[in-house]
GUBATI-779524 format. One line per 2 residues: number of its first residue (from 1); for each residue x, y, z of N, C-alpha, C. Coordinates in steps of 0.05 Angstrom, whole numbers, plus 32768, in hexadecimal, padded with zeros to 4 digits. Layout:
BEGIN
NUM	X,Y,Z,X,Y,Z,X,Y,Z ~ ...
***
This chain:
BEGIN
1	8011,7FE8,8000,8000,8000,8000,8011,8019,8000 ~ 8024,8011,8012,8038,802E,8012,8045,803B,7FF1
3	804F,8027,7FE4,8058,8024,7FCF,8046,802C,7FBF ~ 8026,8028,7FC0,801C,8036,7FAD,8019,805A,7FB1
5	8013,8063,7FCC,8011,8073,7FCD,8020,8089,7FC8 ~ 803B,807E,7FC7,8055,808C,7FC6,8056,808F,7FA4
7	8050,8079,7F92,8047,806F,7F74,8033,8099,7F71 ~ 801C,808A,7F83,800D,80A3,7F79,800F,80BE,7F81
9	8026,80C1,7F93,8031,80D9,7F9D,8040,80EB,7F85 ~ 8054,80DA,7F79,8069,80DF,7F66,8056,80E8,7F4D
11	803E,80E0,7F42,802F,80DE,7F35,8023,80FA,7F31 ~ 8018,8102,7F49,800A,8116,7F4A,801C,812D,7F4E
13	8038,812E,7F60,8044,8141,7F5D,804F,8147,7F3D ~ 8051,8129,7F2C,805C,8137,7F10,8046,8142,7F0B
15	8033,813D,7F09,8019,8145,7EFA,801A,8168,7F00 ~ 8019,816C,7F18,8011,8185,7F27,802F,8197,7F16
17	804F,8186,7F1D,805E,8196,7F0C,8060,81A3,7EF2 ~ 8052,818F,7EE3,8043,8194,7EBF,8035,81A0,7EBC
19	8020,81A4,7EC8,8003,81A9,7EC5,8003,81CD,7ED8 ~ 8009,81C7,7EED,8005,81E7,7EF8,8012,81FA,7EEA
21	802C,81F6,7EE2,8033,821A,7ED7,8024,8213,7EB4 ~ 8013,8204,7EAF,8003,820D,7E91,7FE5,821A,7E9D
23	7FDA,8213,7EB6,7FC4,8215,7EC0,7FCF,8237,7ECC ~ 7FE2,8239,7ED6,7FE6,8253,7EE0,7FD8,826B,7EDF
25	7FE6,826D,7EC1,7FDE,828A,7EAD,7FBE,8286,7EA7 ~ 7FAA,826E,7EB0,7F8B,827A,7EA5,7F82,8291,7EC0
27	7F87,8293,7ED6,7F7E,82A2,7EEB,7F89,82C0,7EDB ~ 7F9E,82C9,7ED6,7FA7,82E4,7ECE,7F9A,82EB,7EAF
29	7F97,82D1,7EA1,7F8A,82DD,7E87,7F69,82E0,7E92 ~ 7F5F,82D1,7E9D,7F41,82D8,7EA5,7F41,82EE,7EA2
31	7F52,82F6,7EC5,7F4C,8317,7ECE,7F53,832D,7EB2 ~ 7F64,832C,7EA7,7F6D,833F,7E90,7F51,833D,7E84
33	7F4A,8323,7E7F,7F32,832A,7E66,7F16,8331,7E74 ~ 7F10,832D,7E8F,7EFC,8335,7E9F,7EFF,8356,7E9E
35	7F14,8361,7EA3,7F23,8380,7EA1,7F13,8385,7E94 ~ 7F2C,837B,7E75,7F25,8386,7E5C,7F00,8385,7E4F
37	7EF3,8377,7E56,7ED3,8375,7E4F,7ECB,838D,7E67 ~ 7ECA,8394,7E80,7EBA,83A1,7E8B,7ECE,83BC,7E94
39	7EE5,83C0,7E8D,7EF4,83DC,7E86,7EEE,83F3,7E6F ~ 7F03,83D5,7E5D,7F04,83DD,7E44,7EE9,83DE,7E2E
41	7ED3,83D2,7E36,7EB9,83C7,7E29,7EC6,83BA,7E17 ~ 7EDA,83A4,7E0D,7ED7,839D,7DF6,7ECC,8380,7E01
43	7ED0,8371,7DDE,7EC1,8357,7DDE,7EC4,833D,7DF0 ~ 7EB3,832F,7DFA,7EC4,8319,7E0D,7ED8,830D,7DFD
45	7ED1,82FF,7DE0,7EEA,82F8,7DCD,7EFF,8307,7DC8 ~ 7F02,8322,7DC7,7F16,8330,7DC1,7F22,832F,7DE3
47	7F12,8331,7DF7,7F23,8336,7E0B,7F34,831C,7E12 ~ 7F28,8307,7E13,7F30,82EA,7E17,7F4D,82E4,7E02
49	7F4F,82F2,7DF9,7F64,82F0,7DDB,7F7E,82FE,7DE3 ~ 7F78,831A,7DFC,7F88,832B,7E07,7F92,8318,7E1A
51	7F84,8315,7E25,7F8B,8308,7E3D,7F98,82EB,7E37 ~ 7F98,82D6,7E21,7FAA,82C4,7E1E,7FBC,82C5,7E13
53	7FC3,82DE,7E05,7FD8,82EC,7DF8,7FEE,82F3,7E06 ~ 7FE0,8303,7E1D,7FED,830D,7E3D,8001,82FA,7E40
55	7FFA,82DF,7E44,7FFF,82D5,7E5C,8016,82BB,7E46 ~ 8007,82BD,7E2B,801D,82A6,7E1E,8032,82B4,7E13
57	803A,82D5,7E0E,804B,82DC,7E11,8061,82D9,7E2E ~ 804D,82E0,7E46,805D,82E1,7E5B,806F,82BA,7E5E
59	8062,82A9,7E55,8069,8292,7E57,8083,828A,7E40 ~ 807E,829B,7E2B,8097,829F,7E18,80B4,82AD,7E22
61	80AB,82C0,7E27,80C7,82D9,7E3C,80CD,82BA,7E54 ~ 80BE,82BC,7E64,80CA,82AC,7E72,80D2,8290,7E72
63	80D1,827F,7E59,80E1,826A,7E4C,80FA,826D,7E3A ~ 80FB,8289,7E28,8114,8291,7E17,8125,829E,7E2F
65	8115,82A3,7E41,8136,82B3,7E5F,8140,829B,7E6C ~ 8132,8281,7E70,813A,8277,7E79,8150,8262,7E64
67	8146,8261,7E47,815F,8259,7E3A,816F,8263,7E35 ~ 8175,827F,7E34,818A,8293,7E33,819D,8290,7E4F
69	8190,828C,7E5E,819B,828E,7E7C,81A7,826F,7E7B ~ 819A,825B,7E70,81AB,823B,7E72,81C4,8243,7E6A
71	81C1,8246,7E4D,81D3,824E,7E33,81F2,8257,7E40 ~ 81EE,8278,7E54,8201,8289,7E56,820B,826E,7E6C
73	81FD,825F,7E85,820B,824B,7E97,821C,823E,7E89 ~ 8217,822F,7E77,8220,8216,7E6D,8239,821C,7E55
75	8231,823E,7E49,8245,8244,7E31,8265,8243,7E39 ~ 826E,823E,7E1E,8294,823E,7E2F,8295,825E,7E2B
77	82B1,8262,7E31,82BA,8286,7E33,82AF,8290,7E15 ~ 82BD,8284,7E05,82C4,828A,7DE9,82A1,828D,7DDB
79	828C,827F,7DE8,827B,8285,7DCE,826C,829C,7DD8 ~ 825A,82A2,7DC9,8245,82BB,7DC8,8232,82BA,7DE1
81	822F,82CF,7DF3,821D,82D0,7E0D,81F9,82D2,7DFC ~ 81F0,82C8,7E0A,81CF,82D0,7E07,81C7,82E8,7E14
83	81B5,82FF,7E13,81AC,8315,7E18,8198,8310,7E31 ~ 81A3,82F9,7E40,818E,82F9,7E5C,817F,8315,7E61
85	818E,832E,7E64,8183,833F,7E6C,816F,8348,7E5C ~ 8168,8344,7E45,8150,834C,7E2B,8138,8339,7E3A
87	813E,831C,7E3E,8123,8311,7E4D,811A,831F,7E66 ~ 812D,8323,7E77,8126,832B,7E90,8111,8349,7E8A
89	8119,835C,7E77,810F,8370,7E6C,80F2,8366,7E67 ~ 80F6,8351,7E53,80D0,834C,7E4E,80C0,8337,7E5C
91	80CC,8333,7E75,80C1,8329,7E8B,80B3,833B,7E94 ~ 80C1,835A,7EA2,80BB,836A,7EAB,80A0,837E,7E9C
93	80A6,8375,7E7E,808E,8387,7E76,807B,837D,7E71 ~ 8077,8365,7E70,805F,8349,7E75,8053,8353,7E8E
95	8060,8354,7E9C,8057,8356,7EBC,804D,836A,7EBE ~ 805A,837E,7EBC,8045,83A2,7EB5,8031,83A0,7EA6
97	8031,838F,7E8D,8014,8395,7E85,8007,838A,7E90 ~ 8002,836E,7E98,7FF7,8360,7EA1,7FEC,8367,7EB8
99	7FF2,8374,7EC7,7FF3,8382,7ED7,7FDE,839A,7ED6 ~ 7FE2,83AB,7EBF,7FD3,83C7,7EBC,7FB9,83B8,7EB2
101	7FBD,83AA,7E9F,7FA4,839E,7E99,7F8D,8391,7EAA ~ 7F9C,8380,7EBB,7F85,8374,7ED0,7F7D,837D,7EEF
103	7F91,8399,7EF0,7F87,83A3,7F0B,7F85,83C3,7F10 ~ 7F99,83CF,7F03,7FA3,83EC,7F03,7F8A,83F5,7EF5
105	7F7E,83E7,7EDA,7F68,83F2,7ECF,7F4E,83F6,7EE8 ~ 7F4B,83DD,7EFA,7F36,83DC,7F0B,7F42,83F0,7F25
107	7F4E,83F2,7F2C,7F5C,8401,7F3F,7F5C,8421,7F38 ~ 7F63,8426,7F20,7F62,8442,7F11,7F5A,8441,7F00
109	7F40,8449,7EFF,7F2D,844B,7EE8,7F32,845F,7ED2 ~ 7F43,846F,7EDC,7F48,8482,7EC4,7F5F,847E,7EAF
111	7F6D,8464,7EBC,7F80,8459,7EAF,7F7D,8449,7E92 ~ 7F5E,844B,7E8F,7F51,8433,7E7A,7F63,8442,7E61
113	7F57,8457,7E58,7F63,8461,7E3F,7F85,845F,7E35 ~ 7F91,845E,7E4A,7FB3,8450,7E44,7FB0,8436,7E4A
115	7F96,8422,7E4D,7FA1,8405,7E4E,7FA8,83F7,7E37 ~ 7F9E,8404,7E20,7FA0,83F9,7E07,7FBB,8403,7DFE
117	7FCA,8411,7E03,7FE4,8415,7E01,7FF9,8403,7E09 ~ 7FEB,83F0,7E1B,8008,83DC,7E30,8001,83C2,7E1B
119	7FED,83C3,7E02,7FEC,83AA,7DEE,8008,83AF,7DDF ~ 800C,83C9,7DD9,8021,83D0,7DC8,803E,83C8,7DD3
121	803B,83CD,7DE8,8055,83C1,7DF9,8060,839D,7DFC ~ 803E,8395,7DFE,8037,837F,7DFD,8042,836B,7DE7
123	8038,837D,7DD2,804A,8373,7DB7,8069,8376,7DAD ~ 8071,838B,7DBA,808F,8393,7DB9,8093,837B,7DCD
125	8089,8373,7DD8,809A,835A,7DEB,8096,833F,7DDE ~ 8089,833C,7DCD,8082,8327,7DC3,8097,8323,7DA7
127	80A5,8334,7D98,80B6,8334,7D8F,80D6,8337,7D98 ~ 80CF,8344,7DAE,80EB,8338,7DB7,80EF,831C,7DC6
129	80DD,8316,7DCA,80E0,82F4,7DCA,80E2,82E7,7DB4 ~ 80D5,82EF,7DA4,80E5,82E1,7D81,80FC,82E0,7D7D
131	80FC,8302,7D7E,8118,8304,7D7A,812E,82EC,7D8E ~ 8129,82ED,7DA9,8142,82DE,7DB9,813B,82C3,7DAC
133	8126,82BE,7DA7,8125,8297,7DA1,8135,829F,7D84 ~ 8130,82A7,7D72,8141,82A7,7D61,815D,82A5,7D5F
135	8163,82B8,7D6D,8190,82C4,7D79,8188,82AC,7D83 ~ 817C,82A6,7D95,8189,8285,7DAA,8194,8269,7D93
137	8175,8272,7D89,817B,8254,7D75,818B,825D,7D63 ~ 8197,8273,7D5B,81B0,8279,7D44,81C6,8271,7D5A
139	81CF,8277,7D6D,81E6,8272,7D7D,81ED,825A,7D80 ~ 81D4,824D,7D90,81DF,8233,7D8E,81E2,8221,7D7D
141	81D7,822A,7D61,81E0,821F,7D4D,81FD,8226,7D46 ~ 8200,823A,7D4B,821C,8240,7D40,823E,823A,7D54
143	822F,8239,7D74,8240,822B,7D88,8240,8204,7D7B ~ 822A,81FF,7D6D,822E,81DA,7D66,823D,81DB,7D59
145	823A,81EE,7D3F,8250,81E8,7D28,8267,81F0,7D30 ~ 826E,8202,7D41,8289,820B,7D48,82A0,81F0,7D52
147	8286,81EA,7D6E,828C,81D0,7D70,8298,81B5,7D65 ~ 828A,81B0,7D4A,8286,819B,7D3B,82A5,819F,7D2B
149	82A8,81BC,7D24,82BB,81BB,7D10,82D4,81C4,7D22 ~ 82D1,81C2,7D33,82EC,81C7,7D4E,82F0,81A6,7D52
151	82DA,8197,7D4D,82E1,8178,7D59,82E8,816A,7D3A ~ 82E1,8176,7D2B,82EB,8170,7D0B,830C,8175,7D08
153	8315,818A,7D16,8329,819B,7D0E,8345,8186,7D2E ~ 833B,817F,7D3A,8349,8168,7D4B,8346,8158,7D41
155	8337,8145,7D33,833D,8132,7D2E,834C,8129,7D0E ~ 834E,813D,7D04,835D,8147,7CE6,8378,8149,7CF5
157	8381,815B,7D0C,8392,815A,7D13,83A8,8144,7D1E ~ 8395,8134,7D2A,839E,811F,7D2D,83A9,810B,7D26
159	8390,8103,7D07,8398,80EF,7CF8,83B7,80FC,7CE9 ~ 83C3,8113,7CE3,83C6,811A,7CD3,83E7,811D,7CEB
161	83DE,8122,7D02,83FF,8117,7D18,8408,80F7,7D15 ~ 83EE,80E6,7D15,83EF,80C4,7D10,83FB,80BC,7CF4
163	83F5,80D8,7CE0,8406,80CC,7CC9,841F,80D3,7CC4 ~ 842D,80F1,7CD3,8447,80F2,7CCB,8457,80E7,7CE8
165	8450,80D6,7CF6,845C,80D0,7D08,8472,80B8,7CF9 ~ 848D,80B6,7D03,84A3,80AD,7CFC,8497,8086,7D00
167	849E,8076,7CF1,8492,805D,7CF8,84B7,8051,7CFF ~ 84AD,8047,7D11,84C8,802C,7D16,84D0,8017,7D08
169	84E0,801B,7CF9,84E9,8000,7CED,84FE,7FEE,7CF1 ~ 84F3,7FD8,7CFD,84FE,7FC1,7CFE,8520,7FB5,7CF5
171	8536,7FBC,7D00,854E,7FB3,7CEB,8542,7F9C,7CE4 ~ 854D,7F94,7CCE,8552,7F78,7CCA,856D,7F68,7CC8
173	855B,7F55,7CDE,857E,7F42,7CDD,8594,7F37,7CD0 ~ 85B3,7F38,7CDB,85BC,7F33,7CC5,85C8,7F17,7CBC
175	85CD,7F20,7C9F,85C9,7F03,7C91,85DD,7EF3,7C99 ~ 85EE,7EF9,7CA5,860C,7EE1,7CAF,8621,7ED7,7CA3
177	8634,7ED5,7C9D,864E,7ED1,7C89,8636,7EBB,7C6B ~ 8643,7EC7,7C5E,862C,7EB7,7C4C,8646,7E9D,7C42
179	863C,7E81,7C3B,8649,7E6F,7C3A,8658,7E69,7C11 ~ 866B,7E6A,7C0E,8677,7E67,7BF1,8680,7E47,7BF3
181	8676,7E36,7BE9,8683,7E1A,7BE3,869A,7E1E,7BCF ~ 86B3,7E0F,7BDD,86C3,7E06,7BC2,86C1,7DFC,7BB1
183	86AB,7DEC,7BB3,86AB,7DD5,7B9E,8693,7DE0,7B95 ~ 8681,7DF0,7B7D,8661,7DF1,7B84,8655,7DD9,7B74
185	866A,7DC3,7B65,865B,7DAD,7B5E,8670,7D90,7B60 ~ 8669,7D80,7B5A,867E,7D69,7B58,868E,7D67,7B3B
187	8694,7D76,7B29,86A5,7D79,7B11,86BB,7D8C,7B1B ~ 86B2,7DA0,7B27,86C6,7DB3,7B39,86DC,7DA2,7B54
189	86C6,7D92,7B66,86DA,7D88,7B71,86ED,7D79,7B68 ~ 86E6,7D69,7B4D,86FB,7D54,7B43,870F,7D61,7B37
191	8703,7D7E,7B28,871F,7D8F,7B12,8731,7D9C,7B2D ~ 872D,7D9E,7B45,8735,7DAD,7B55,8755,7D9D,7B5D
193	876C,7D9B,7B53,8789,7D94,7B5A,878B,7D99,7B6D ~ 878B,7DB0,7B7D,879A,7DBB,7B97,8788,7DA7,7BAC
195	8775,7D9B,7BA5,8767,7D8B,7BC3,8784,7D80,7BD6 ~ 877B,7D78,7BE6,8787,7D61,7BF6,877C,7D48,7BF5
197	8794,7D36,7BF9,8796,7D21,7BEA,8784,7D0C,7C06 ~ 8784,7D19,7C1D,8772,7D16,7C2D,8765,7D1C,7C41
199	8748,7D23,7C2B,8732,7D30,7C37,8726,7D1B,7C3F ~ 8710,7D1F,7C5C,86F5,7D0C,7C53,86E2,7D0D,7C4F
201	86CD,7D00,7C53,86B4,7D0C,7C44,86AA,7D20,7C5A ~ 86AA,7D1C,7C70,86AF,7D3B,7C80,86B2,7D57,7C79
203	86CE,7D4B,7C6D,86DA,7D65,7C66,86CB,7D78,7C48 ~ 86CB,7D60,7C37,86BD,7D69,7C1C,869F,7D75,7C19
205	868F,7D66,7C31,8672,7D6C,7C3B,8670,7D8C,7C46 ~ 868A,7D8E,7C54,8684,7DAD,7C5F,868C,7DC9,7C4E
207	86A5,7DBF,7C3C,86AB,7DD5,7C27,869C,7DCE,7C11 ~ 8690,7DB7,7C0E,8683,7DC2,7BF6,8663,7DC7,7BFC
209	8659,7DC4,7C19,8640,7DCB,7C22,862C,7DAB,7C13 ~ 8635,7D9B,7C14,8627,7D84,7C09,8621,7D6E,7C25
211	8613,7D5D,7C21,8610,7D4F,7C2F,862D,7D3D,7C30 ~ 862D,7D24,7C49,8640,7D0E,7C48,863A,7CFA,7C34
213	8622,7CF3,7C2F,8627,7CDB,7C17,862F,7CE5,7C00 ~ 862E,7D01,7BF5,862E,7D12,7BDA,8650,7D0B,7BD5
215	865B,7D13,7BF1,8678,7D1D,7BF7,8685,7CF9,7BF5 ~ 8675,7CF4,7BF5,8682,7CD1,7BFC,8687,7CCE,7BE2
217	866B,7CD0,7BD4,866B,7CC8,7BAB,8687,7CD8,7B9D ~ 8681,7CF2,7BAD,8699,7D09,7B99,86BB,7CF5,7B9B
219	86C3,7CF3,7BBF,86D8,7CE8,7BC0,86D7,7CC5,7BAE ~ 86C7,7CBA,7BAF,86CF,7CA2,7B99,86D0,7C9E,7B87
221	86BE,7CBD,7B7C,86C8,7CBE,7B59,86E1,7CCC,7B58 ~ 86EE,7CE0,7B6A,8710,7CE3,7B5E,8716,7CD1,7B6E
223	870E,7CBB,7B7C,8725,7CA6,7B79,872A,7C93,7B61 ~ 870E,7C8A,7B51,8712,7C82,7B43,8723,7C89,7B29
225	8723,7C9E,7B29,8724,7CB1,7B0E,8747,7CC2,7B1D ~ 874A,7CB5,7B31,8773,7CBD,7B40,876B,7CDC,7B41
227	8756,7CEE,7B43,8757,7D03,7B4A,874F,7D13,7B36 ~ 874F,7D0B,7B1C,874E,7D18,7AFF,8728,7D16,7AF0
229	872C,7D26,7AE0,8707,7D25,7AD6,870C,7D16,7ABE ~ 8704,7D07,7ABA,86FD,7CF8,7AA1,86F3,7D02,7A91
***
């Protein structure tokens, strides 16, 4: 049981988090448009139109200040600041009209004839929130690509240290007295006079790089043959 209630606790506080600041602004547009019908005499539709105008501007100013205000936290030194202070400006003039409109009119009745002047203001605020959502979303477009081509511009750098970097190469080992046979066939050992008259097949196997039976055949053909080629 606990577990649910705690379930429906979490529930209703998101709900209430979502839901109350959109429910907020109908209490202040009422009064504006209650004003505006029994001040101003105009239409309940035209007044109801003032009064949601009021209040979804004021909900604009105070969502572009608050991205301007992320923006300048989070920005590094080097990029472009946001104009926090331009929102805070048309916070402040949301609030004045909104203001003249739904109470100063009833409070000072003679005030009616300048209330339709604080629309004009109204609208000058409503474009400078254009304006900031616009600069915002040009900036941080232009802080991504900065980005992108700063992370382009390292990694070009990089590959480009990985390719003139010096490579190690390997000596290669060396080849070792390389071996010359005296004899490089058996017609050579038999024309060869200067031999000794006794080698053995040992001996003939190692200078001429041949096996012992090869060296055996060579020595019994110059025996047969007294040392001479036939």
């Amino acid at each position: 049981m606990t577990k649910f209630f705690d379930s429906l606790e979490r529930f209703l506080l998101t709900a209430a988090a979502r839901l109350g600041p959109w429910l907020a602004p109908v209490g202040p547009a009422y009064a504006i448009a209650r004003a505006c019908v029994r001040r101003l005499g105009w239409p309940e539709t035209v007044a109801w139109a003032v009064g949601v105008s009021v209040e979804m501007v004021g909900i604009a100013a105070a969502a572009a200040t608050l991205r301007a205000y992320g923006y300048n936290r989070d920005k590094n030194k080097s990029d472009p600041p946001a104009p926090t202070w331009l929102g805070i400006t048309c916070l402040a003039a949301y609030l004045a009209v909104a203001v003249a409109l739904a109470v100063l009119v009833e409070v000072v009745p003679t005030l009616v004839v300048w209330a339709p002047a604080s629309l004009f203001v109204l609208a000058g605020v409503g474009y400078c929130v254009l304006a900031m959502e616009a600069g915002q979303t040009g900036r941080e477009e232009t802080v991504k690509a900065a980005k992108a081509q700063a992370r382009a511009d390292r990694d070009r750098a990089k590959a480009e240290k990985v390719r003139l970097e010096p490579v190690a190469v390997q000596p290669l080992p060396s080849p070792g007295p390389v071996f010359i046979p005296r004899w490089p066939d058996k017609s050579t050992f038999l024309a060869d006079h200067d031999r000794t008259d006794h080698l053995t097949a040992n001996d003939v196997a190692e200078m001429a790089g041949i096996t012992d039976r090869t060296a055996r055949r060579w020595l019994a053909a110059a025996r047969s043959t007294n040392g001479h080629v036939k």
